[in-house]
N, C-alpha and C positions, 0 to 999 in steps of 0.2 A: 942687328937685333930687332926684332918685328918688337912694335907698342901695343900687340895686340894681347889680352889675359892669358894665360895659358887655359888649353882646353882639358876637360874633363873625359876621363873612359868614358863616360854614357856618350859622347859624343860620335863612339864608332859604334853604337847602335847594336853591341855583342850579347850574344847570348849566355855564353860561358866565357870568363875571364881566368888566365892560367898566370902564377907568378911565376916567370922566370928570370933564368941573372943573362940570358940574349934575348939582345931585341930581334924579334921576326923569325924565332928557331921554329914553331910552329908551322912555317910553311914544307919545313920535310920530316913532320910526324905524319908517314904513312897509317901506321896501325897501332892504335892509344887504348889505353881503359882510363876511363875516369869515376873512381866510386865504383859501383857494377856495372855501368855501363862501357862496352864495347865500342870502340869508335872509327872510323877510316876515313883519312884524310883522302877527297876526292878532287878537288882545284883550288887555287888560289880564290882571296877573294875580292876581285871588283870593287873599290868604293863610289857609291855615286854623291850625288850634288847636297843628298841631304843631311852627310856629314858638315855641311856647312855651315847650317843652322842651329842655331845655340834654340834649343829645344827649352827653356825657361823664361826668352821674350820674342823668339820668331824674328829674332835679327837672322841677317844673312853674313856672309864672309868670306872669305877666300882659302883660310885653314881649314880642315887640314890636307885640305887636297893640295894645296900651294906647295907645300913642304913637301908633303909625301911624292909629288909627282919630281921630285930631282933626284931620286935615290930610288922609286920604287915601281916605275914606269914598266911594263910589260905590255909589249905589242900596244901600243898606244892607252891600255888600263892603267890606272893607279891602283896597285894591290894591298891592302889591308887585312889578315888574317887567312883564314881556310876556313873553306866550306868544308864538311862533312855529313859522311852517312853514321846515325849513331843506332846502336841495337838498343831493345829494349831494359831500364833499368832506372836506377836511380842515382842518381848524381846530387850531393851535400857538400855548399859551401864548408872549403877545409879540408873537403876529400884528394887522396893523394890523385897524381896523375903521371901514370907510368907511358912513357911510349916503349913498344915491343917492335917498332919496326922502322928504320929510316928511311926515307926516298922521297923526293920530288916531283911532285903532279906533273900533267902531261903540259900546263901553263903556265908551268914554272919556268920555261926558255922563250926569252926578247921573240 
């Protein structure tokens, strides 16, 4: 058991936050709407060094890439989330989010 705070979502630096009841399902929503907007899931997403820093005193650390990289490891990446191409629209905290299509990026295999 790490002594270290648990860390906080703004710490993976997301631009949109989805509630779901699996962890990491997001990596094989190929084709989503969120709100009006249109969505396509394009590659996994990479996390770099500056999930490390606790963005409220500019300490440094070793979470969450510690963790992440024992279970989330690709091709020598730590993956965090999905990049996407999103169409034009608007998207409101609250708004539903349907996926219409399943499948796994081309980055999604070690």
């Amino acid at each position: 058991e790490s002594n270290e705070p648990a860390l906080g979502w703004d710490r993976f630096r997301p631009n949109i936050v989805a509630a779901t009841q699996q962890a990491h399902c997001e990596d094989e929503w190929a084709e989503f709407v969120m709100g009006e907007v249109q969505a396509s899931g394009v590659k996994l997403c990479s996390r770099c060094v500056l999930t490390t820093i606790n963005q409220a005193d500019g300490s440094k650390g070793k979470e969450p890439l510690r963790t992440l990289s024992t279970y989330r490891n690709i091709g020598g990446k730590v993956m965090f989330g999905q990049n996407v191409i999103a169409h034009e629209g608007r998207v409101r905290v609250g708004d539903a989010l349907e996926v219409r299509k399943f499948g796994y990026p081309p980055n999604a295999k070690s």
